[in-house]
N, C-alpha and C positions, 0 to 999 in steps of 0.2 A: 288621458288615461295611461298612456302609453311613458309619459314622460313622468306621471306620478312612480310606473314601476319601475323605470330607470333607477329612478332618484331613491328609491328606497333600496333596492339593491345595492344601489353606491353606499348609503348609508349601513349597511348589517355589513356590509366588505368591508369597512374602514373598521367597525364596532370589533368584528371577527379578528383585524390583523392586530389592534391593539392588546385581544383578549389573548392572542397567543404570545404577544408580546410578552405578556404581563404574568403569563402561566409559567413563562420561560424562566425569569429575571425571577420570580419568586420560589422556581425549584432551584435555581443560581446561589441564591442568599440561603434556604435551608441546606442546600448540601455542604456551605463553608459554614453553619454555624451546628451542623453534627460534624463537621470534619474539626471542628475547633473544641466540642463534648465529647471526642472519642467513641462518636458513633459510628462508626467507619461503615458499617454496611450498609445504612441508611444513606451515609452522605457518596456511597457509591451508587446506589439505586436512582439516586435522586440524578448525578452525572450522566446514566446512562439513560436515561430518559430523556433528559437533554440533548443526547447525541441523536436520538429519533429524530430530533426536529430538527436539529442543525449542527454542525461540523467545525470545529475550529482547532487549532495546534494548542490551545491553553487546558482544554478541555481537554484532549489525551493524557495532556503532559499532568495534569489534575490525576487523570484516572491513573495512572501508570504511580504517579507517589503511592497513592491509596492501597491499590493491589502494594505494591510494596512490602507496607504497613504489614497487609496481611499475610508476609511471605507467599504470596501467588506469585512467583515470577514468572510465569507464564504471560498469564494479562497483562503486568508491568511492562516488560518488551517489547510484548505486543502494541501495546497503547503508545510509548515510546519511539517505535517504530512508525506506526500513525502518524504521531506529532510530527517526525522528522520529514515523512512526506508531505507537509501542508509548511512545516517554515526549518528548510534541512541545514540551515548553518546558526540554527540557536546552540551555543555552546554549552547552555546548561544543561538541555536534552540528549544532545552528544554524551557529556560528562557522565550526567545520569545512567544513559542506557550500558555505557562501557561498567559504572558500578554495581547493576542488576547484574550483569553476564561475571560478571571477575565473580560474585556472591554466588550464584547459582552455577558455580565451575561450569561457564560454558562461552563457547566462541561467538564472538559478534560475527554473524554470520552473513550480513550485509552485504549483498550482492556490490562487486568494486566497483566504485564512481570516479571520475573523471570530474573533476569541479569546473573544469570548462565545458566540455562536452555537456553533462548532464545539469547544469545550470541554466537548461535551455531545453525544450520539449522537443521530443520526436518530430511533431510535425514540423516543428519549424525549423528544423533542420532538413527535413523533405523538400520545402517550400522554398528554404535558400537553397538548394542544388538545382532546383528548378530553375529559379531566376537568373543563380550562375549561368546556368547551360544556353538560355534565352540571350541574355544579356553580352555573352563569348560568341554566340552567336551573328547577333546582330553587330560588334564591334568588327568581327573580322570581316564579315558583308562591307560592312562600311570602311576600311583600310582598302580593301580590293576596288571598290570607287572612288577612292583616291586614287587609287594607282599607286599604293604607299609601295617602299622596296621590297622586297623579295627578304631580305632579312630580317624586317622589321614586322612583317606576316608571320615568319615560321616561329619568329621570337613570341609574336602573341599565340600563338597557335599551342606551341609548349606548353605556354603557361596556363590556355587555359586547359587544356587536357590534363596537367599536374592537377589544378584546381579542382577539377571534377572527380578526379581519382582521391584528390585525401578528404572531399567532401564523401563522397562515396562511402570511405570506411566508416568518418563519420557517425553516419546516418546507419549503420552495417551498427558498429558499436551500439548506438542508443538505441537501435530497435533490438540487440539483444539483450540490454540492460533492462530495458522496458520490459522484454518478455519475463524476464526471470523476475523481475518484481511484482509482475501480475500471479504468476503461478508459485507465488512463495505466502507460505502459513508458517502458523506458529504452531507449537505443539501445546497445547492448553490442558493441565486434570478436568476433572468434572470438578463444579464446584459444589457439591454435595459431598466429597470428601472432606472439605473444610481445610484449615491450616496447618494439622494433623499429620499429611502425606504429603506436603509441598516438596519435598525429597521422590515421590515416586515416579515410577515411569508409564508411558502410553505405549500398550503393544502396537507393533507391525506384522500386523498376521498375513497370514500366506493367503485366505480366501477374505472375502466381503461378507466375515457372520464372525457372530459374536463369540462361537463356541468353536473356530477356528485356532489353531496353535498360533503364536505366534514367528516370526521368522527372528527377529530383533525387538530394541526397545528404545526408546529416546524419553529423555528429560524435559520434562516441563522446561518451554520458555526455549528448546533445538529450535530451529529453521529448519522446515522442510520445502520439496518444492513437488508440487502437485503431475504428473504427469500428461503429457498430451495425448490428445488420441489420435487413433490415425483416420479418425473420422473429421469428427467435428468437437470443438470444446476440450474438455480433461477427463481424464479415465474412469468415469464414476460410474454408480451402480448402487441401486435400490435393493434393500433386502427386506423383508417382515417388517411387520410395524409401518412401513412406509417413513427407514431409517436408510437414510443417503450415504455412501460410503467413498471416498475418495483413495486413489493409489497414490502415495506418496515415495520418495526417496529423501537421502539426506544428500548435503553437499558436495562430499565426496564422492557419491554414488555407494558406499560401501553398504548401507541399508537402504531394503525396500520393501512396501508393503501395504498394506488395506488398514485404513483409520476410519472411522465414525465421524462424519461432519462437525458433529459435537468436541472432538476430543481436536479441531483444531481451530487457528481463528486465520481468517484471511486479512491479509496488511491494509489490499484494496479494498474489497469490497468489504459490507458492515458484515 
C-alpha cells in the first residue's frame, strides 16, 4: 500500500512539473505573438507572470523593450537593471539601458564596478582571504622547519601581509558595492497614470503620509537608495491602509525623503 502511495505521488509530481512547464512556455509564446500584434499590455502581463515563476536576464531585457514601447522609463531601467544583474557584460543591455537614461534625461546611476573585483561574489572574495590567510600561514610554519634563512622568512612574510591587506580592501570594496545594490530602487509612476505623465515626478515628502508636503521630486526611472536603520533592515514605516513607506535619498545625498513602496521598484528583490 505504502509503495502504491509512493508511486502515485511520484506520478502527479512529474504530471505537476510538466504542467508548469507547459503553463510557462505557452504564456512565452503568447506574450511574443501580442508583442508581435501591438498588444503591448497583454504581452507585458503575460512577461510578468512568467517572472512569478522564474527569472532569467532574457525576460527583463523582454520587459524593459516593452515598458519602453510604452514610455515608462521607469520599468525600462528597472528591468534593464535586472537583466544586467543576472548576465552584466551583454552589450546589448548595456547599450540599451545607456539609450533609456540619455531619453529620459537622466544619469546612469549605477553603483561603480570594478570588472575584476565584481566579476566575482562577495563571498568568494571572503573565502579567498580566508584561504590566503591559512595558506601564508602554514607556508611560513613550514619555512621555519626548514630552517629556511632569515631573509627568505621576512621576504615571505611581506608578501603575505601585502597580500592580506589588498585582499582586504577587496572584500572592503565589494561588500560596499554589494550594499549599495541591495539598497538601491528605482523611482517608478503608478501605472494607473498611463503614458500620459511618463514626464512626471514622484514626491519626497518630509513625513510617511500621503497628505505630507513634499521636500523634493525625482523623475521616473532616478536611482535612489533606500536608507538604513539603525536598528535592523531600512528605514520604513507603515501608515493607514496598511501602506509601507520607505525613506529614500538620491545619489548625491542632495534629496531625501518618504516614498510609497508602490512608487518604487527594488533592483533585487521582485
Amino acid at each position: 500500500m505504502r509503495m502504491l502511495h509512493f508511486s502515485l505521488t511520484c506520478f502527479l509530481s512529474i504530471i505537476s512539473v510538466f504542467v508548469w512547464a507547459s503553463s510557462k512556455e505557452q504564456l512565452f509564446y503568447d506574450a511574443v505573438r501580442f508583442e508581435a500584434t501591438g498588444n503591448i499590455n497583454q504581452a507585458i502581463e503575460n512577461y510578468e507572470k512568467i517572472l512569478e515563476q522564474a527569472s532569467s536576464a532574457n525576460l527583463h531585457g523582454n520587459l524593459a523593450n516593452l515598458y519602453y514601447k510604452k514610455s515608462d522609463y521607469g520599468r525600462s531601467i528597472l528591468h534593464y537593471r535586472k537583466a544586467l544583474l543576472l548576465d552584466g557584460n551583454n552589450r546589448e543591455f548595456l547599450s540599451n539601458l545607456s539609450f533609456v537614461c540619455r531619453t529620459a534625461n537622466l544619469e546612469n546611476t549605477d553603483p561603480l564596478k570594478n570588472n575584476f573585483i565584481d566579476g566575482f561574489s562577495n563571498n568568494f572574495w571572503k573565502g579567498f582571504l580566508v584561504l590566503f590567510l591559512w595558506f601564508g600561514l602554514l607556508l611560513i610554519s613550514f619555512l621555519f622547519f626548514l630552517r629556511t634563512t632569515n631573509r627568505s622568512i621576512i621576504f615571505t612574510c611581506l608578501a603575505w601581509v601585502g597580500g592580506i591587506t589588498l585582499l582586504a580592501f577587496v572584500v572592503f570594496d565589494s561588500t560596499k558595492h554589494e550594499s549599495l545594490t541591495e539598497s538601491q530602487v528605482i523611482a517608478l509612476l503608478d501605472r494607473k497614470q498611463g503614458d500620459k505623465n511618463a514626464s512626471a515626478t514622484i514626491p519626497l515628502r518630509r513625513f510617511a503620509a500621503s497628505s505630507s508636503t513634499a521636500n523634493a521630486s525625482v523623475r521616473a526611472g532616478e536611482s535612489l537608495f533606500v536608507d538604513q536603520s539603525q536598528l535592523e533592515g531600512y528605514q520604513s514605516h507603515q501608515g493607514p491602509n496598511s501602506r509601507n513607506w520607505l525613506l529614500v535619498r538620491t545619489a548625491d545625498n542632495l534629496k531625501k525623503g518618504w516614498v510609497r513602496q508602490d512608487e518604487v521598484g527594488w533592483i533585487l528583490k521582485n
